[in-house]
Structure formats: structure tokens, C-alpha cells
C-alpha positions as CSV (number, residue, x, y, z in Angstrom):
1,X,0.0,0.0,0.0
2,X,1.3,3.1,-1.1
3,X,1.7,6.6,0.7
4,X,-1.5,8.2,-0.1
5,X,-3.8,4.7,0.0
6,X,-2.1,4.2,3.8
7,X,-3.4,7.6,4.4
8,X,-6.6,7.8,3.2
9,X,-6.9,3.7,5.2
10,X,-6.0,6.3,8.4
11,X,-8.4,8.6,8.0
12,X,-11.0,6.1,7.7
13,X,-9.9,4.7,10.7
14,X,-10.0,7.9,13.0
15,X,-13.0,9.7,11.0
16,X,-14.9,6.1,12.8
17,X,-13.6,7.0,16.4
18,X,-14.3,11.0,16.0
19,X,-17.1,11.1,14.3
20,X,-19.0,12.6,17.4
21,X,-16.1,14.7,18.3
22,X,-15.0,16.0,15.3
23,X,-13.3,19.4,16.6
24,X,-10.9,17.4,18.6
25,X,-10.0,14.9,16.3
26,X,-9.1,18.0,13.9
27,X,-7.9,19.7,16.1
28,X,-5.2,16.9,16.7
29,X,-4.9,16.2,13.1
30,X,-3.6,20.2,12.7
31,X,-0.9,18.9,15.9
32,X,0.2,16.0,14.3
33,X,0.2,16.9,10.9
34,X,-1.2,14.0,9.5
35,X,-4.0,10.7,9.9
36,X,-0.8,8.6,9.5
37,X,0.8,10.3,12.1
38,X,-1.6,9.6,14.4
39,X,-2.0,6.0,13.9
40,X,1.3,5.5,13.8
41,X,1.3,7.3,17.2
42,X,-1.5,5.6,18.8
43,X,-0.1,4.0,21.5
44,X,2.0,7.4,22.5
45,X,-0.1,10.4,20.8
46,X,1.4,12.7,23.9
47,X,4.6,12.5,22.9
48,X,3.8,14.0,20.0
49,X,0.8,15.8,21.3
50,X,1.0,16.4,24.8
51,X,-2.1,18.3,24.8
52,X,-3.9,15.6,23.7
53,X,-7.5,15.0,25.7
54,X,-6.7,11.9,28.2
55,X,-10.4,10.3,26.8
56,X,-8.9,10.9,23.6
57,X,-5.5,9.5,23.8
58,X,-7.1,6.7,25.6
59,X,-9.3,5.5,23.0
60,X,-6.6,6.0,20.5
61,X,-4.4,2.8,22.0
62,X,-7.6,0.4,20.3
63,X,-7.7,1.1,16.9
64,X,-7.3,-2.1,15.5
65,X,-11.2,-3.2,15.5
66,X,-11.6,-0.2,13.1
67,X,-8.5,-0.5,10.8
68,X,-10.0,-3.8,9.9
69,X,-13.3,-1.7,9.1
70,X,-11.9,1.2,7.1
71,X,-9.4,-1.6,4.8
72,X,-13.1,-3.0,4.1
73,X,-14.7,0.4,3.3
74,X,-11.5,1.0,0.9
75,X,-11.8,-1.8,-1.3
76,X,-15.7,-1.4,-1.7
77,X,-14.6,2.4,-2.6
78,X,-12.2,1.1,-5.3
79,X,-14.5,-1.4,-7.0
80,X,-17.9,0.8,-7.3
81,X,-16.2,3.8,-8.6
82,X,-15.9,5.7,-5.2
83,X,-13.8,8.4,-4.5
84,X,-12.5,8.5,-0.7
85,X,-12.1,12.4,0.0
86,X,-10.3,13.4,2.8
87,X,-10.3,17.2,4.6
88,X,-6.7,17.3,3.6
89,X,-7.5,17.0,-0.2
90,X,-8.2,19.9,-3.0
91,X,-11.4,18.1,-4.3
92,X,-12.7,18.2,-0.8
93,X,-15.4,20.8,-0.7
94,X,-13.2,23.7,0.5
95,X,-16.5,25.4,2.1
96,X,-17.1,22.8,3.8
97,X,-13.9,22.6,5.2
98,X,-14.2,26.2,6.9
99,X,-17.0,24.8,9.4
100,X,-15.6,23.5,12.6
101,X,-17.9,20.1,12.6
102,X,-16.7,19.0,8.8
103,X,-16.6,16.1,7.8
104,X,-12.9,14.7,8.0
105,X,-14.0,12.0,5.4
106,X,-16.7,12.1,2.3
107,X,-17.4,9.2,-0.1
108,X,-18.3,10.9,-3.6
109,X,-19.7,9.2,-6.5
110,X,-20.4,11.6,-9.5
111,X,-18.3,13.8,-11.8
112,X,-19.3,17.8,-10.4
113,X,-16.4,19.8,-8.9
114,X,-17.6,20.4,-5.2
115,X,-15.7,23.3,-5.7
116,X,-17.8,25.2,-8.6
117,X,-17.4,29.0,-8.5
118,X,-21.2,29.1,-7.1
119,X,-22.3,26.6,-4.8
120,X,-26.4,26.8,-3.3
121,X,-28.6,24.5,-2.1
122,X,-32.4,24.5,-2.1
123,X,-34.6,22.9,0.5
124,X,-37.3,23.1,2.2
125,X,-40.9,20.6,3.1
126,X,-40.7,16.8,1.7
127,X,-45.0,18.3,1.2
128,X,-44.0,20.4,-1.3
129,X,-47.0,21.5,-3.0
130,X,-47.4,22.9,-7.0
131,X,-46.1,26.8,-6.0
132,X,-42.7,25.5,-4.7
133,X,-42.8,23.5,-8.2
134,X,-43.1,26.2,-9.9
135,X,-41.0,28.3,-8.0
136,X,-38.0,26.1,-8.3
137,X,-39.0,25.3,-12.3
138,X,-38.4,29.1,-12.9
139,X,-35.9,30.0,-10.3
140,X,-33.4,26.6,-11.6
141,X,-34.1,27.8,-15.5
142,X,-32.9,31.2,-14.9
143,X,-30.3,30.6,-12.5
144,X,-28.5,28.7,-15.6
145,X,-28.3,31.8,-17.8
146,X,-27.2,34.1,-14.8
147,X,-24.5,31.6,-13.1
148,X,-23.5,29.3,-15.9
149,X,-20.6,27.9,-13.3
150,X,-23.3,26.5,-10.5
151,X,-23.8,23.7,-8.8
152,X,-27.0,23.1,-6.6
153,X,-26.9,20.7,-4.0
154,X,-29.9,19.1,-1.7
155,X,-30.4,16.2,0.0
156,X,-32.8,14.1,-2.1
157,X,-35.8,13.7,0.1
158,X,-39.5,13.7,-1.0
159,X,-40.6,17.2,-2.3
160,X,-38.4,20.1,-2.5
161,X,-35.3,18.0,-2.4
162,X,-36.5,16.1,-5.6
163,X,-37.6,19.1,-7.7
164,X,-34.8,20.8,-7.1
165,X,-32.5,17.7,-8.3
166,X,-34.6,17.0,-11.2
167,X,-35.2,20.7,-12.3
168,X,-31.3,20.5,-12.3
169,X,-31.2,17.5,-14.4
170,X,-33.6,19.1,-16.9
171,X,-31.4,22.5,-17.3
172,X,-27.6,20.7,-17.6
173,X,-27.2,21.8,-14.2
174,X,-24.9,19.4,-12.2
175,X,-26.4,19.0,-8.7
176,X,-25.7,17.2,-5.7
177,X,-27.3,14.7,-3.7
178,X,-26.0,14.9,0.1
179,X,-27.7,11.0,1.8
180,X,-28.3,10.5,5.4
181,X,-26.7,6.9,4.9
182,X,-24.0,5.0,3.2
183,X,-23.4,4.9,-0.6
184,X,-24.2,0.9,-1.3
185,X,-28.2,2.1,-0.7
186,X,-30.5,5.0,-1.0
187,X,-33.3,6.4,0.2
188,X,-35.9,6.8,-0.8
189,X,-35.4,4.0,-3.1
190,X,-38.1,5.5,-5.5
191,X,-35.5,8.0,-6.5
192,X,-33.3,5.6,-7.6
193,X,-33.5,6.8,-11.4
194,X,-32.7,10.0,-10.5
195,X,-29.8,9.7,-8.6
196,X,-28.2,7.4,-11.0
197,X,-28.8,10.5,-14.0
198,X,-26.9,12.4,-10.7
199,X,-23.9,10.4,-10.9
200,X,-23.3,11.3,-14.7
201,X,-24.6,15.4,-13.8
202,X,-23.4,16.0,-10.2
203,X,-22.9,13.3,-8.1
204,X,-23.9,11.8,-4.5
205,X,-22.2,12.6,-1.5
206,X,-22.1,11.1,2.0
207,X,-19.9,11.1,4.9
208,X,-20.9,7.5,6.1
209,X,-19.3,4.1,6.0
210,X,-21.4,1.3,3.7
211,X,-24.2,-0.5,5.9
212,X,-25.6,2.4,7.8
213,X,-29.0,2.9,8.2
214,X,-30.8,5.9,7.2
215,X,-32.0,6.6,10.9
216,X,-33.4,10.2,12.0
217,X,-30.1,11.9,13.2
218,X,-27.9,11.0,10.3
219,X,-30.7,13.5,8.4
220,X,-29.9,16.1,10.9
221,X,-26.2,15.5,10.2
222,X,-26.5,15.7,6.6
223,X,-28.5,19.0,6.8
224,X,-24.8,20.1,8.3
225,X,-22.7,19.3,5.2
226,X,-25.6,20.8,2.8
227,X,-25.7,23.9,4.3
228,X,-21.8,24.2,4.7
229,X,-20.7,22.9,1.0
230,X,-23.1,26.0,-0.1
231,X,-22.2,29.9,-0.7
232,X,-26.0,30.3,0.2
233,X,-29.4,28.1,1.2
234,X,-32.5,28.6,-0.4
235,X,-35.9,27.7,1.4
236,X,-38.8,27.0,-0.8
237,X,-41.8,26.2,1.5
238,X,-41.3,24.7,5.0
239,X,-44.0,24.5,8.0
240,X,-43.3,26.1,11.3
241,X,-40.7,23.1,12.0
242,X,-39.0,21.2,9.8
243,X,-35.2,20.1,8.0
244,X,-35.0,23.0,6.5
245,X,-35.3,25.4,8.9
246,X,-32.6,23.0,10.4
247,X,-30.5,23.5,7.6
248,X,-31.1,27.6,7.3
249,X,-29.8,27.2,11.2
250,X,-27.1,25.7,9.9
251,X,-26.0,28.0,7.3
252,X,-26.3,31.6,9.3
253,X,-24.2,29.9,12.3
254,X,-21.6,29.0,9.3
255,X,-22.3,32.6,8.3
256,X,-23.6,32.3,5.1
257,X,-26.3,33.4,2.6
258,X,-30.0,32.3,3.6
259,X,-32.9,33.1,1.8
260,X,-36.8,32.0,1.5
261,X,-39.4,32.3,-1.0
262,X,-42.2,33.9,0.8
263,X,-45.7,32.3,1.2
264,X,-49.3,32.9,1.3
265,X,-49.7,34.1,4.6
266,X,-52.0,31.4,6.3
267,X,-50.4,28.8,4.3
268,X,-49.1,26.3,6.5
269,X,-46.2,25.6,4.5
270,X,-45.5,28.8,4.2
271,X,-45.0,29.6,7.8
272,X,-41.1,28.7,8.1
273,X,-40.3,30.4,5.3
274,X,-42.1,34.0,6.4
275,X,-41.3,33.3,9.8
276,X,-37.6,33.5,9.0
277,X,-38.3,36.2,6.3
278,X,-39.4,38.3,9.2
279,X,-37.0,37.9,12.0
280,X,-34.4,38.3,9.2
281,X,-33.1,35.5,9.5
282,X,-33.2,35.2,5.9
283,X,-33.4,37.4,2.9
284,X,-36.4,37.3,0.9
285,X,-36.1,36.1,-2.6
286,X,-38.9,36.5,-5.7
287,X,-36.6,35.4,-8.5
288,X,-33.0,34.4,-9.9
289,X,-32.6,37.9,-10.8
290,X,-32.9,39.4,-7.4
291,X,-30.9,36.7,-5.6
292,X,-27.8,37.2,-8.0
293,X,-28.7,40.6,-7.0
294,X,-28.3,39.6,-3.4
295,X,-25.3,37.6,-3.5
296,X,-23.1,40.2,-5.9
297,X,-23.3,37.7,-8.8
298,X,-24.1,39.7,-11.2
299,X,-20.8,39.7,-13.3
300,X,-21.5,36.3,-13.9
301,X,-24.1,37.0,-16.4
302,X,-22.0,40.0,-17.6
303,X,-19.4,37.7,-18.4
304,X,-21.5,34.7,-20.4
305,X,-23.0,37.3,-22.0
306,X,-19.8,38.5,-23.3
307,X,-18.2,34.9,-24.1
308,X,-21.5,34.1,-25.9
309,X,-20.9,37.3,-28.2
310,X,-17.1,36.8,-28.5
311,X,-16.1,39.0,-25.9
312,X,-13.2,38.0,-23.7
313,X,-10.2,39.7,-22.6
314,X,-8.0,37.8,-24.7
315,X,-10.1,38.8,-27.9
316,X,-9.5,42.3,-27.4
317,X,-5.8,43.1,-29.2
318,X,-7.2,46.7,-29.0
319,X,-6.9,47.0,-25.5
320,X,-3.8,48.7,-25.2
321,X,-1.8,52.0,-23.9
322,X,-4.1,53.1,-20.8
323,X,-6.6,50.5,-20.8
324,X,-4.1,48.0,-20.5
325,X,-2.4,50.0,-17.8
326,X,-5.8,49.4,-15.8
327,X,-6.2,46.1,-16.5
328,X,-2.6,45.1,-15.4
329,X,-3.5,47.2,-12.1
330,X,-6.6,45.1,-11.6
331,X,-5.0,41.9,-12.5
332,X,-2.7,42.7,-10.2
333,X,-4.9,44.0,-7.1
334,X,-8.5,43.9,-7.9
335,X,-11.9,45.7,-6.4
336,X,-9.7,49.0,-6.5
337,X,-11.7,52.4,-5.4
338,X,-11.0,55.1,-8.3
339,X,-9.1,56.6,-5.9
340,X,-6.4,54.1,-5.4
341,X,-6.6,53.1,-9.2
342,X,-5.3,56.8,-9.9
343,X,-2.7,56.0,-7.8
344,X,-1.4,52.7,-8.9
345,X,-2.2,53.5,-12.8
346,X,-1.4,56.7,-12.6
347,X,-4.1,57.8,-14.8
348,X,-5.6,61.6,-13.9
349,X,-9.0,61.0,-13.3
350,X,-11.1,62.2,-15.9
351,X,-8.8,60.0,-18.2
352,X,-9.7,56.9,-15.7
353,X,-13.0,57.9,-15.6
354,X,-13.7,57.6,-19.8
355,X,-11.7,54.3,-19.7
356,X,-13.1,52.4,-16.9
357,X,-17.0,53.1,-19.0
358,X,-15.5,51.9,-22.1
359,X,-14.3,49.0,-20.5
360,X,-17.8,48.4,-18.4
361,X,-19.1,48.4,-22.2
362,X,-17.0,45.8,-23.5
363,X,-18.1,43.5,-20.5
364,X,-14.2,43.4,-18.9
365,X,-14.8,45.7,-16.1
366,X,-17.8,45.8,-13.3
367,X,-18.7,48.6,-11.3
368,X,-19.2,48.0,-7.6
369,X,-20.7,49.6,-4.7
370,X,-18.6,52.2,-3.0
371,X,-16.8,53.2,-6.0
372,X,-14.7,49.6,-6.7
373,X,-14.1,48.6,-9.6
374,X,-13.6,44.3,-10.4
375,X,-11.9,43.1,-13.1
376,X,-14.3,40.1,-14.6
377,X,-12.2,37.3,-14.6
């Protein structure tokens, strides 16, 4: 067994005995430096660690049990096309990573990068009724033109979960199934056909072994990795208790995005949604176009507009002389106030002034709040 596989057997090992204390176990992972280095430590972490927890350093000296698990889970990984991703690796989701309770181990099966420029999720009541439908038919269809480079994530339950992967599906947009239980099963099974069209547009993503069962708190630990994978959550319709409320939790105490389509008020299953809408908890949203809005997405579009007509940097051997002066400067340090452009182009400002429109024009530059300027890259 090489390097990396002796790794990745290691992390399997100890992802098994922290997986209800994940802080400490990555918080000794950072100490020791790696999951090899622990296990080959196991018997004397605090010589390497002396500030390892006692209960921790205990449990460490009876690892064997679990190493005979974890060599299992690896050669099921290798034969059913399973990728083993570890918190140390680039294709781990990298937002993910920034929560304090990730994952230190995923099994992914699909062919999305979990690192897309724009992450969301949508989710919300598995009694999703024809509104939410419709909301997610339009909101999914325009999203595509406005963020070509997105990737939408759920957790493939009943209802919202479901429209918003196969909505995905029908729009080329790859999308992400996070399951409550272990990749050699799925519930519900009557979404079987979908998740298989996942695998080959987005993927499904879990952080349990093979042979778990899909009980009631592994959903409240998926909702965990949904929300954190995700630049921002999206609730459709929810009653006055539900996942994804859980999951909107989830998201603001990782300090991200939340938003909610607002309801009839009455509805039932519009409650969670205007509930949160009014404690602002959550931005309301009415449409793709005012959630780009939201989220400062906009040069997104700008930009697959302009490589739709042609229009790319590298296309334009007429930007020269000054212009070029402000895109190096850009390149180099962007969102610049006009201020400091001046400075580092050395442009007077009425000159910086008539460039920076002509280059807003050509879809190159964006205009930001506060006077910034963003190069679209």
C-alpha cells in the first residue's frame, strides 16, 4: 500500500472514532500533521501531542477493530467507482472545510467539482406542494443563464429535495445529492433513477461508512454538510418546524447566505419560510434575478454574455496604452476604489474615468458599490 492509499486507510480509521467529536479529532490532526501520524502514534499520541484529551488519547491505543473496518470500506470504494475524500485534499469541498464540525472523510460518486465558482442549495418541506414547483421550475431555469458555473446541492428527500435535483437534471445543471446513509443504498429508493442521472450530472455525497442505516439523526447531520458545501441556502416552502429550517440554522451559524421564498400568509407551509423572512433570519427572494442581485453575482451573467458574443479579454488586441495600464493594475490588485486606481495606474481621473466606461461596455470591467471597480475574470 502506497503513501497516499495508507493515508486515506488512516483517515478512515480515525474519521470512525471522531465522528461525534469531530473538533478534537481535527484539532489533533492540525498537531500531528497527519492521519498517518496519528496511527502510527496511537499507543504514545502525547509525545507527539502532549495536549492531547486523556479520553482521547485513551481511546486511540484500540484502533485495530476499526482498521479492519476502514481496509473493508476502501476496497468497496475502489470497485464501485468511489472516491474516498479526505479534509486534507483539493477536491474536498473547501466550504465545507471552513466549518468547525466538517466532515474529516466524504465518499463521492459523481463527476461535479464540489468546488464550482457558485455553490447553493435548495430545500425546504418533503410536502412540497405545486407553487414550490413552480418556484424552483423558474428559479433553476434562470439561474443557468445568470450563473452558468453553478452547482446546486440538496439532499434528495420527498418534495423540494427532488424538484430541485430533477429541475437540475432538466437545465444541464450538475447538482448534488447529500444522503443521510451509506453509498451501497439510497433512500428513498423511488429516487433511484434520478440519482443514477446524478452520478453522470453532479454526483452523490455522503460522509458514512457502507451498511448504515438511514436513521433520523444521520438526516440532521446531513443537513450540516448541505448547508456548509453551499455559498448560500435557499428555502422554498417549509411548516413552522422542519429540516429545513434546520438546515437555514445551519447556514447563518456558518455565516452564510440564507434566503426564503415567501408564502401565502395562512399557508401552513409557508410559515417557516415568512417566519424567517421576518425575524431576518433570511433574505427574501422573488426570482434568480434578485438573488444574484443579493449575492453580488451579477458579473456572472455580464461575463456569459460576453463569451456568448465573443467577448473576452483575450479577444480584445485593441486594449492597449491606458486601458491596458488598468487592467494590469486590476489583474494585479482587484476591487480598487477610483481613488487608489489613480494611484497605482497613474491615470488623472477624468482620463480613468472615460476608460473604466469603455471598459464596463466591453463587459471586462464591473462597477461595484462604493466606488470599486472588479476586473471580470
Amino acid at each position: 500500500m502506497d503513501t497516499a492509499q495508507q493515508e486515506r486507510l488512516n483517515a478512515l480509521t480515525l474519521s470512525r472514532m471522531g465522528f461525534y467529536n469531530i473538533p478534537a479529532m481535527r484539532k489533533l490532526l492540525h498537531r500531528a500533521g497527519s492521519f498517518t501520524n496519528i496511527a502510527d502514534h496511537h499507543d504514545n499520541i502525547l509525545d507527539i501531542v502532549p495536549d492531547c484529551p486523556k479520553r482521547l488519547a485513551n481511546s486511540l491505543k484500540d484502533i485495530a477493530p476499526l482498521q479492519q473496518r476502514a481496509e473493508e470500506e476502501l476496497e468497496y470504494a475502489a470497485a464501485h467507482g468511489i472516491q474516498v475524500l479526505l479534509i486534507s485534499d483539493d477536491d474536498y469541498p473547501q466550504r465545507l472545510k471552513e466549518c468547525n464540525d466538517a466532515p474529516l472523510v466524504l465518499f463521492y460518486k459523481g463527476n461535479a467539482d464540489l468546488n464550482a465558482k457558485r455553490v447553493i442549495n435548495i430545500v425546504g418541506t418533503r410536502h412540497a406542494t405545486q407553487y414550490a414547483d413552480d418556484c424552483i421550475r423558474k428559479f433553476i431555469a434562470d439561474i443557468k443563464v445568470l450563473c452558468p458555473e453553478i452547482l446546486i446541492a440538496s439532499g434528495l428527500a420527498y418534495g423540494v429535495d427532488i424538484m430541485a435535483h430533477r429541475h437540475s437534471l432538466e437545465n444541464g445543471i450538475p447538482t448534488v445529492g447529500v444522503l443521510a446513509h451509506g453509498l451501497d443504498n439510497l433512500y428513498p429508493p423511488r429516487h433511484r433513477e434520478t440519482a443514477d442521472r446524478m452520478v453522470g450530472c453532479g454526483g452523490l455525497l455522503t460522509e458514512h461508512f457502507t451498511n448504515t442505516n438511514a436513521d433520523k439523526v444521520n438526516f440532521v447531520r446531513r443537513n450540516r454538510i448541505v448547508a456548509g458545501m453551499s455559498d448560500a441556502t435557499i428555502l422554498v416552502e417549509s411548516a413552522a418546524k422542519g429540516g429545513g429550517l434546520i438546515t437555514c440554522s445551519l447556514a447563518n451559524s456558518y455565516n452564510r447566505d440564507v434566503f426564503a421564498f415567501p408564502g401565502r400568509i395562512g399557508d401552513s407551509l409557508s410559515e417557516g419560510c415568512n417566519k424567517i423572512i421576518r425575524n431576518r433570519s433570511a433574505q427574501m427572494v422573488i426570482s434568480a434575478e434578485s438573488f444574484v442581485s443579493d449575492m453580488g453575482w451579477e458579473t456572472d451573467a455580464q461575463l456569459a454574455t460576453a463569451q456568448k458574443n465573443g467577448i473576452e479579454r483575450s479577444l480584445f488586441p485593441e486594449v492597449e496604452g491606458d486601458a491596458k495600464t488598468i487592467i494590469d493594475a486590476l489583474t494585479k490588485n482587484n476591487d480598487q476604489q477610483m481613488n487608489v486606481l489613480t494611484v497605482s495606474t497613474g491615470l488623472p481621473i477624468n482620463r480613468l474615468t472615460a476608460l473604466l466606461f469603455e471598459l464596463e461596455m466591453k463587459g471586462m470591467v464591473k462597477a461595484l458599490a462604493g466606488g470599486m471597480y472588479h476586473l471580470i475574470s
